[in-house]
C-alpha positions as CSV (number, residue, x, y, z in Angstrom):
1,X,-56.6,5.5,209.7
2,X,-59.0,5.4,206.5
3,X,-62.2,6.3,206.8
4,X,-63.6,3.8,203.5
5,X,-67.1,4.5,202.0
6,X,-68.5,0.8,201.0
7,X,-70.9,1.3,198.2
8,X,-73.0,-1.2,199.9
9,X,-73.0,0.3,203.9
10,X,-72.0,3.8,204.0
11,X,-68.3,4.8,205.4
12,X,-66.9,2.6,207.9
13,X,-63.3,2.3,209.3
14,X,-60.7,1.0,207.4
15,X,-60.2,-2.0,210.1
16,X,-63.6,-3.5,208.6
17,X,-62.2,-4.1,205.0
18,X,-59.4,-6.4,203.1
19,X,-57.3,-4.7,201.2
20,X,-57.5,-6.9,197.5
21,X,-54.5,-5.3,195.6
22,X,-54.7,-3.9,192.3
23,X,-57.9,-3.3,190.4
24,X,-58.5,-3.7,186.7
25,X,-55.9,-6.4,186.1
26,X,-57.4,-8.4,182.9
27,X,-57.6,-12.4,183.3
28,X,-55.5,-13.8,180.5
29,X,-57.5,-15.1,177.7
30,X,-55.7,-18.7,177.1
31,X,-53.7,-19.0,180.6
32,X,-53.2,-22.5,179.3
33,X,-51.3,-21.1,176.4
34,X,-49.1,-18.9,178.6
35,X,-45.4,-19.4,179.4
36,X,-43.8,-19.8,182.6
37,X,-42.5,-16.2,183.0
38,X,-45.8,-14.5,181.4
39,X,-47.9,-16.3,184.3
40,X,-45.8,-15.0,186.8
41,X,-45.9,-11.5,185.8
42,X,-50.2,-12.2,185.8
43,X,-50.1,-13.0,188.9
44,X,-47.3,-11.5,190.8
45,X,-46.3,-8.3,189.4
46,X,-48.3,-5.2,189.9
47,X,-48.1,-1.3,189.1
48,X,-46.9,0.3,192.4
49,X,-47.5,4.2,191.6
50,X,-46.8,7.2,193.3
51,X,-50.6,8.8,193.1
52,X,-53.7,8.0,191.9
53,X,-54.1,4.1,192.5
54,X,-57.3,2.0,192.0
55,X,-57.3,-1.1,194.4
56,X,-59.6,-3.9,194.8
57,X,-61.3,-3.9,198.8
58,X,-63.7,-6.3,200.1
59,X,-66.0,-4.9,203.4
60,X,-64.9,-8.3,205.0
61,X,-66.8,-7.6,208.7
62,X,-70.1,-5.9,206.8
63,X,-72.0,-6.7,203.8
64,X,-68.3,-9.3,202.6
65,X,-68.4,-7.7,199.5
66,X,-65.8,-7.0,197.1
67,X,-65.5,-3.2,195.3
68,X,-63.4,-0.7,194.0
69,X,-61.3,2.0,195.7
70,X,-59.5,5.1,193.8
71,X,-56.3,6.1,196.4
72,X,-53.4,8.9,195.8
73,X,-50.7,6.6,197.6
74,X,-48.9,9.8,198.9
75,X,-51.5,11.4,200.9
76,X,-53.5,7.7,201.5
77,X,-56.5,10.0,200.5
78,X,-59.5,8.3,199.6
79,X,-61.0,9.6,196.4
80,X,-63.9,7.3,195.8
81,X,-65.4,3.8,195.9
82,X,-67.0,2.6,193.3
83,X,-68.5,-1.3,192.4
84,X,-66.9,-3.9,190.4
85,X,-69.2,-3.4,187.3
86,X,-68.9,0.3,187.4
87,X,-66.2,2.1,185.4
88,X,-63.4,3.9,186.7
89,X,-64.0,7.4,187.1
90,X,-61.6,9.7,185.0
91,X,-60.1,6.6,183.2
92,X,-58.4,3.7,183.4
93,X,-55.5,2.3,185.3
């Protein structure tokens, strides 16, 4: 089980959040202007790495809101949480 730190509430277990999917994906500019295939990859395909992975997570039975979560995907360790208008820390992805 994760053990989730909500910037908002302090850490909590991992049964009081949503898990969003990826973080940092970019709205296209002109969706109107996009082609069939290019929407699809926008909304359905998404990195799936082996290691550092920053998702989207949303305390859904405390404070309902949305932040950012940097994950290694092999060990499920939890590096840090951080809010939706803070940066990444050590980059992007």
């Amino acid at each position: 089980m994760l053990l989730i730190t909500c910037p908002w509430c302090g850490p909590r277990d991992e049964t009081e959040y949503h898990y969003g999917g990826q973080a940092h994906v970019p709205h296209p500019e002109n969706p109107a202007e996009l082609t069939d295939e290019q929407w699809a990859e926008y909304v359905f395909y998404r990195d799936n790495p082996k290691g550092l992975f920053a998702e989207r997570w949303a305390h859904s039975t405390g404070c309902r809101r949305w932040f950012n979560v940097l994950r290694d995907t092999v060990t499920h360790e939890v590096l840090t949480t951080y809010r939706l208008d803070e940066p990444r820390p050590g980059g992007t992805r």
